[in-house]
C-alpha positions as MATLAB code, in Angstrom:
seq = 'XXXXXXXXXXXXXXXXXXXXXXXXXXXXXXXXXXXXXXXXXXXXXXXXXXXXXXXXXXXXXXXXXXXXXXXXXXXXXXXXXXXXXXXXXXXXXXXXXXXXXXXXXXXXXXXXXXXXXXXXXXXXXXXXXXXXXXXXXXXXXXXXXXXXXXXXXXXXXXXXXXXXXXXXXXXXXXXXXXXXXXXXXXXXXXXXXXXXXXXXXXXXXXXXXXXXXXXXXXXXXXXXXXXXXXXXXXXXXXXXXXXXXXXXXXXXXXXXXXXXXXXXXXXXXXXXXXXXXXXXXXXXXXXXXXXXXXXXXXXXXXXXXXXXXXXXXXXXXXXXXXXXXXXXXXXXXXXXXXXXXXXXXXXXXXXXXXXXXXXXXXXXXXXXXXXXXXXXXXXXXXXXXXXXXXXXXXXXXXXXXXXXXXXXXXXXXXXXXX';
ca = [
      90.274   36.423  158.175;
      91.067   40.521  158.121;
      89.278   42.455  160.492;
      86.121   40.063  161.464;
      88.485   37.396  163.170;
      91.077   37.669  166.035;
      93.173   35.489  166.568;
      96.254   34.126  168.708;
      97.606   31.474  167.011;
      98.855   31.108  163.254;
      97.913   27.770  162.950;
      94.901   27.287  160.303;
      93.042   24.798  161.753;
      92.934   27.067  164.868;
      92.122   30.229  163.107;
      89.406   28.178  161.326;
      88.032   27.145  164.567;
      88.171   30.354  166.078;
      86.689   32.000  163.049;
      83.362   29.490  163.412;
      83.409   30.201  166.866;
      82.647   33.899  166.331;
      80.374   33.120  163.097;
      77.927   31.416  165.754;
      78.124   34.097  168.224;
      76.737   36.340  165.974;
      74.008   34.292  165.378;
      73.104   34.155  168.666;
      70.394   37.412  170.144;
      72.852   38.360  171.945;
      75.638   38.780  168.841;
      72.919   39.935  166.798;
      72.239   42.597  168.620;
      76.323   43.536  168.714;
      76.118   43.438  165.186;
      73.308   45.989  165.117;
      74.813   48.150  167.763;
      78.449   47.759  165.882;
      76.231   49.030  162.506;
      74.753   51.923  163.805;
      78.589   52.776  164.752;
      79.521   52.264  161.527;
      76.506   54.517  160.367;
      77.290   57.484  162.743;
      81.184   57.285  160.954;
      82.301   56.127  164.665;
      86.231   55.890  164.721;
      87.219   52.440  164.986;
      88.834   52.976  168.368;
      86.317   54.895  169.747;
      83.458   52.413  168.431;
      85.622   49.041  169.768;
      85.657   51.045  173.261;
      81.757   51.397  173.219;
      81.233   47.912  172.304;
      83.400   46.398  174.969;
      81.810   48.756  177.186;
      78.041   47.828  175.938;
      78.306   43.861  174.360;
      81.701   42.714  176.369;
      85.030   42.118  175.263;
      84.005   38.451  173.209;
      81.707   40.242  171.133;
      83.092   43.581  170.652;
      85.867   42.875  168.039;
      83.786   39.785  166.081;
      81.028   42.259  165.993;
      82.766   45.320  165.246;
      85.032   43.042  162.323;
      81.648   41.191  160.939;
      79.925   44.343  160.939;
      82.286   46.319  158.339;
      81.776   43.620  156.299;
      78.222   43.784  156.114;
      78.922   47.294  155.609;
      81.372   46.382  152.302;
      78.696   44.106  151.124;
      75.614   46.303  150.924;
      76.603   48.136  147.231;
      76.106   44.583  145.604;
      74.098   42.371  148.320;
      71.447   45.126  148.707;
      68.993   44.895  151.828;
      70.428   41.166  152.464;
      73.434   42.158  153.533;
      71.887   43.017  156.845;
      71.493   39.746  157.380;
      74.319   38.091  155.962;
      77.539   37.391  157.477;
      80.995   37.556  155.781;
      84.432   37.458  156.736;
      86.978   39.553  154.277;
      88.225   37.054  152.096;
      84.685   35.306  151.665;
      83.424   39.000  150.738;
      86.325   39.557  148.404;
      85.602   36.376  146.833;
      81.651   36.424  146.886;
      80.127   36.705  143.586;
      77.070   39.374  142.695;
      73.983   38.266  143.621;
      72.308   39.396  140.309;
      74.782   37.148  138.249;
      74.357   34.216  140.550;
      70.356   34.624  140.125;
      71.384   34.523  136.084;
      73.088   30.992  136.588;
      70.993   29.448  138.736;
      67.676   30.283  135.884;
      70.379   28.885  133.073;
      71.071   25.965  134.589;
      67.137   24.866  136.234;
      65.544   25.933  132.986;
      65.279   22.091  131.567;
      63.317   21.565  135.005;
      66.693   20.355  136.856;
      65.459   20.213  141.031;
      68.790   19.764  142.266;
      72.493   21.183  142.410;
      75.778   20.180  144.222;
      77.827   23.779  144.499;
      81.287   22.659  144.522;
      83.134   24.950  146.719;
      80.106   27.501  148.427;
      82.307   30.070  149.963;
      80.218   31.923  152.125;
      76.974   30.867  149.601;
      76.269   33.527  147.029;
      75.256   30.560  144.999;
      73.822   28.260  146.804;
      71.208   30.780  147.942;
      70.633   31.961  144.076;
      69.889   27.930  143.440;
      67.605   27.710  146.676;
      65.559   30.771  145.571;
      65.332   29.546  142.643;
      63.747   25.782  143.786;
      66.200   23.741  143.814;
      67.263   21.640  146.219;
      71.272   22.245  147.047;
      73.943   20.422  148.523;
      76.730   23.006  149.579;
      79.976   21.180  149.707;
      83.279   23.019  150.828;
      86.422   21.683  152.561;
      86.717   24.974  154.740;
      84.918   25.215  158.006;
      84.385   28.520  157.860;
      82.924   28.576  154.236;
      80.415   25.792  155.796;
      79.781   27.848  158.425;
      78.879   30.976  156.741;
      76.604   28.924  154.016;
      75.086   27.498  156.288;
      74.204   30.933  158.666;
      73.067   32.738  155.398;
      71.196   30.211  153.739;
      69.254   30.061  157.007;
      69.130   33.913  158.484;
      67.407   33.893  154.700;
      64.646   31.268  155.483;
      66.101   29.213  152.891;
      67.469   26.009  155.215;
      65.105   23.859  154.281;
      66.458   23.742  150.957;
      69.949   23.533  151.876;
      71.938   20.902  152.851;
      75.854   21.922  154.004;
      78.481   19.118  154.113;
      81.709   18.799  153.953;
      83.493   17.196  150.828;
      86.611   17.339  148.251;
      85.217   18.632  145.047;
      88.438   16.532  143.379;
      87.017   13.230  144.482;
      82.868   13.961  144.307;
      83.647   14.592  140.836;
      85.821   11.457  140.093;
      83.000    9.697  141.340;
      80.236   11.229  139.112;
      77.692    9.112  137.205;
      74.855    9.025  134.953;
      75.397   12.601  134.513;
      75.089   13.344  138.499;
      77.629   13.892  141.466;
      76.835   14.068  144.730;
      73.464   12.920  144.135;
      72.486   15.921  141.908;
      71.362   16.509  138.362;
      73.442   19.301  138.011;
      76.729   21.612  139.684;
      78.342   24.675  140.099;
      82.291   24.854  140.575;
      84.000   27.399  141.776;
      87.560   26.806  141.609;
      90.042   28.717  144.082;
      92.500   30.160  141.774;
      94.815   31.834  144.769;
      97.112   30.451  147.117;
      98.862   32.145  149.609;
      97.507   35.428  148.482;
      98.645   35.188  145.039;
      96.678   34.644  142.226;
      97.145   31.070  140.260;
      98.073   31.803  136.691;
      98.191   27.924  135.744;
      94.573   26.117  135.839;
      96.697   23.259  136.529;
      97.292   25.214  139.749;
      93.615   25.989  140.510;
      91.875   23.750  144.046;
      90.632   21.926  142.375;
      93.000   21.354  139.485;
      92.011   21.922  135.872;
      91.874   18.272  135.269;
      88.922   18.346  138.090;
      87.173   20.845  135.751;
      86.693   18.827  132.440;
      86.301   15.606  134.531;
      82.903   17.654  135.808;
      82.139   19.096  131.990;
      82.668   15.499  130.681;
      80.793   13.618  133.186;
      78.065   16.235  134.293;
      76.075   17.566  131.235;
      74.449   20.288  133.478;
      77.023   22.413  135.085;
      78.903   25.924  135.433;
      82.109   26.154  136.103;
      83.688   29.974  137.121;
      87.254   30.355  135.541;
      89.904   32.728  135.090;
      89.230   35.200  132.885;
      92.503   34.978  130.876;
      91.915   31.339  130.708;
      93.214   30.400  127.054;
      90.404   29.508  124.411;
      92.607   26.348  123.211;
      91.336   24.988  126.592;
      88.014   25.258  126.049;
      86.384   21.918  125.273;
      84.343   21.176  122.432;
      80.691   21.797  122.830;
      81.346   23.646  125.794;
      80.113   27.464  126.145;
      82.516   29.914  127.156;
      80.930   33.559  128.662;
      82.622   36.677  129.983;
      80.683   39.214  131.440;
      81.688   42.655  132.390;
      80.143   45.196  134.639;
      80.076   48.655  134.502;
      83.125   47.800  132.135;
      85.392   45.766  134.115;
      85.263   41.747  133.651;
      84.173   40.208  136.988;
      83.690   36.703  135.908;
      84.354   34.063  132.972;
      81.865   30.933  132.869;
      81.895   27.592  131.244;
      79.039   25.942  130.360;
      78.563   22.525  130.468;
      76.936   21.023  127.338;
      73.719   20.593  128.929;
      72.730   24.785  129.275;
      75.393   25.614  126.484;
      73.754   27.367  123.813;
      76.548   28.751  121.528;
      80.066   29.046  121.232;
      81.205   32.074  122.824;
      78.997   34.917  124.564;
      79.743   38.076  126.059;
      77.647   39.719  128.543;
      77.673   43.585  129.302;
      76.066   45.135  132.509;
      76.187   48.897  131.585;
      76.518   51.323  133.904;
      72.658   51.508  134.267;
      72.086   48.119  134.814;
      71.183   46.840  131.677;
      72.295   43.372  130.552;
      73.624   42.916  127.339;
      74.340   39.932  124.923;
      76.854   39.249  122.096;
      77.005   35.911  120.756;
      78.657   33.574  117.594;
      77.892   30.354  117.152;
      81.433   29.706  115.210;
      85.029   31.675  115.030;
      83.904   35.330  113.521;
      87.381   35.559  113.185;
      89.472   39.127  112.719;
      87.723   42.180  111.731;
      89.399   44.190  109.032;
      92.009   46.881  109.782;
      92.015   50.275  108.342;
      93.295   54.427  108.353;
      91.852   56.109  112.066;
      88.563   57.914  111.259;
      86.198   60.048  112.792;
      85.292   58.266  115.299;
      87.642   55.625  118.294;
      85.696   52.807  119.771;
      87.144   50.856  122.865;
      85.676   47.341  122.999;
      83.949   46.495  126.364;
      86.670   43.691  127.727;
      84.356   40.771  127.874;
      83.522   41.568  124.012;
      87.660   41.691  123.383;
      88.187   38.352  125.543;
      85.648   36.493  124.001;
      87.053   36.968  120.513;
      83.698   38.334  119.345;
      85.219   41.678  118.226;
      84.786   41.376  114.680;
      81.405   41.291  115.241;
      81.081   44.108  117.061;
      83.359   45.912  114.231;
      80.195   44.249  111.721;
      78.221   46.391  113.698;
      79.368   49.767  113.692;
      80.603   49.318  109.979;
      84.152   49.635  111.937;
      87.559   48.746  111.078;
      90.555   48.214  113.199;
      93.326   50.663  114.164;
      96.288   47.549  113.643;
      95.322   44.235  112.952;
      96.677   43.180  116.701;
      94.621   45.933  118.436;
      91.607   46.487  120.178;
      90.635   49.869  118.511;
      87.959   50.055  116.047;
      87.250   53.173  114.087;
      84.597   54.962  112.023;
      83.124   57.529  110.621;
      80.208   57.818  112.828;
      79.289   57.477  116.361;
      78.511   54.874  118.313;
      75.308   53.651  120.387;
      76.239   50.548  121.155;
      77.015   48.522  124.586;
      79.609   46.899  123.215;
      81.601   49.854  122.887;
      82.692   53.377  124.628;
      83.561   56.116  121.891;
      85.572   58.584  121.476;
      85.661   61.593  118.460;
      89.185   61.432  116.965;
      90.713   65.041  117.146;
      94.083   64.380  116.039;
      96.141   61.516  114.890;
     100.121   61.945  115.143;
     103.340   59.772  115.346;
     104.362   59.235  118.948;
     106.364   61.698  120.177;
     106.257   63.215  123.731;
     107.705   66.864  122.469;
     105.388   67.177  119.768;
     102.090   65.722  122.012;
     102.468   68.318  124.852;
     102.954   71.075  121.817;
      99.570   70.069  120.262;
      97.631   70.226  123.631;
      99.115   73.404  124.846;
      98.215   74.474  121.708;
      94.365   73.179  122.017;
      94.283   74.439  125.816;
      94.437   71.270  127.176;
      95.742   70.840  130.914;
      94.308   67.729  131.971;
      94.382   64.494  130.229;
      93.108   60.709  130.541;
      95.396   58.306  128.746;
      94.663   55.085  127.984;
      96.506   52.390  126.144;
      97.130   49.446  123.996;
     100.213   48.166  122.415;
     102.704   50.438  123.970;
     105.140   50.242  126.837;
     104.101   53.577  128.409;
     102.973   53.920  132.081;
      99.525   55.832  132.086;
     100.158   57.262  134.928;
     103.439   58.752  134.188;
     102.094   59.964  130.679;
      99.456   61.749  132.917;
     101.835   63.793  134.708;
     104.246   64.703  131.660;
     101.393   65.920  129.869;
      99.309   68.238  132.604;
     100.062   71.851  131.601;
      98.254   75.107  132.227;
      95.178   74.528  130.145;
      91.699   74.542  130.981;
      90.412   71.756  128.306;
      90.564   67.768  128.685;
      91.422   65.299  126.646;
      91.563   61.616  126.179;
      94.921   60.706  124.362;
      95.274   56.922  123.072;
      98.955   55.913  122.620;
      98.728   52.631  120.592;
      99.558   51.131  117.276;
      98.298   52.172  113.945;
      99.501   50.051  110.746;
     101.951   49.180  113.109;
     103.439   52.711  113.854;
     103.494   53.741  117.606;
     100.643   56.509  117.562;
      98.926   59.056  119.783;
      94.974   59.530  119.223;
      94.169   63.143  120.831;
      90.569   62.446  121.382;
      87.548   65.302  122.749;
      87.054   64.316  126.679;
      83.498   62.779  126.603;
];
């Protein structure tokens, strides 16, 4: 698992075994204090070769690498996990695939708010959620095929004084879920799924593709009233059951999750959520298809959607909003004649508007003293990056230039640099 395991032997059952070997080192005193002495390496911006020496030298050979490995993670995870991470453990791909503790702390209030005591988390990974639910009062059963995801569930739920209210077994989510009744599985009132949607390092496209399948997921939706289920978030809205929420939520504009909600916690049709860059949480929600906003000339004023407003569908709404109007009735720009203070938006003020044409862009920003641009995009074929370099020139100014689509015309938006 990356740099926290070594290993001899490429077969997975061995690597798993090897992997929960190391996990419960560390938890002994003696791997906890490798761990510490492998962080204040890692503090001190220790070379890896260097630190690994020390360690064998210090904590012994068995340690050394598990510590050094398990340490960096710890390391990785303290931007989002905060003061727990220096007590968690993660391997890479649990870390990569962990989920923000502030979001899991949102689902687990959603879905214990009708008084539910008790949630099955279908796939626990290395227990972002199961320790949100345990926090929160519930009583969890953490169910996961992998060893290793067991493992580390059940390491953090207890280095975080939470065991008591944790229960870690192993179990297919495909078959606790065919089994559901009277609105429970696994004994529970309510569940969280998690479906893996890679395999062999590439990302599944195809819900029908996801562990477990997509067929697994509206078996749990049908069957179990309270639930969340985490999904892709390009998963098409024609698979979306009825009654069911769907929620994307962005951070600091980038999506990092899409939720279904069963019908028990669903309270609308689609929501999106926006964590702005200073933390703030943000809601946007229809209750029915708000359908297209109107298109219209570019104005003053160039508003990008925040993503989880543009993949929830709810830009027309947004476009209500800011008395806005669309670029191209198949883009994501909205314009105006005024600026925007809004969370569902970034804006930009329009400073030219031209037909695309390389020759005649660079020409305009020489002639505004512009040197260094940001390009973004939507609708066109052109590599940002490439666009970058063509158009750096001499100039001390910045600009934001928007190649896109306007009444269907390929179009650059020269906009001021914010």
């Amino acid at each position: 698992m990356g740099e926290a395991v070594a290993v001899s032997t490429t077969d997975p059952s061995d690597q798993a075994a090897e992997t929960v070997a190391q996990l419960r080192d560390m938890a002994t005193p003696a791997g906890a204090d490798a761990l510490d002495r492998a962080g204040a390496l890692l503090a001190g911006r220790t070379d890896a070769v260097t630190a690994l020496s020390r360690l064998r030298a210090e904590v012994g050979v068995q340690l050394a690498g598990p510590a050094w490995g398990f340490a960096r993670q710890r390391d990785r995870a303290r931007a989002v996990f905060g003061a727990d991470a220096d007590r968690l453990l993660f391997t890479a791909d649990a870390l990569e695939q962990a989920g923000r503790p502030r979001l899991a702390d949102r689902r687990a209030a959603r879905l214990l708010a009708a008084g539910t005591d008790s949630v099955v988390d279908l796939g626990c990974a290395a227990g972002t959620d199961t320790i949100a639910l345990a926090r929160a009062g519930a009583r969890v059963v953490a169910v996961d095929l992998d060893p290793v995801a067991r493992e580390l569930t059940a390491l953090n739920t207890a280095a975080l004084g939470l065991a008591d209210r944790v229960e870690v077994v192993p179990g297919d989510a495909v078959q606790l879920v065919a089994a559901a009744a009277d609105g429970r599985v696994a004994g529970c009132a309510a569940a969280v799924l998690d479906p893996a949607r890679r395999a062999g390092g590439r990302r599944q496209l195809d819900p029908d593709r996801w562990s477990p399948p997509w067929s697994t997921v509206q078996a749990l939706l049908d069957a179990v009233p309270t639930c969340a289920v985490k999904v892709a978030p390009g998963l098409d809205h024609d698979r979306v059951p009825a009654g069911v929420e769907a929620e994307w939520v962005s951070v600091g504009g980038s999506i990092v999750e899409a939720l279904l909600w069963g019908r028990g916690p669903s309270r609308t049709w689609r929501r999106a959520t926006v964590v702005d860059r200073a933390g703030a949480l943000h809601e946007l929600t229809a209750d029915t298809d708000p359908g297209t906003a109107d298109a219209g000339p570019v104005r003053g004023w160039l508003h990008e959607p925040d993503p989880a407003v543009i993949r929830s569908g709810l830009v027309a709404l947004a476009a209500d909003e800011l008395d806005a109007t669309l670029v191209d009735p198949t883009i994501a720009y909205l314009t105006s004649d005024a600026a925007a203070d809004s969370p569902w938006v970034s804006s930009y003020r329009v400073a030219e508007v031209l037909p695309f044409n390389l020759k005649k862009l660079k020409a305009l920003l020489r002639a505004r003293g512009v040197g260094r641009v940001t390009v973004k995009k939507r609708g066109s074929a052109i590599e940002p990056e490439t666009l970058v370099r063509q158009l750096r020139g001499p100039g001390g100014g910045s600009a934001v230039v928007v190649v896109t689509r306007v009444a269907g015309a390929p179009t650059a938006i020269v906009c001021d640099h914010p």
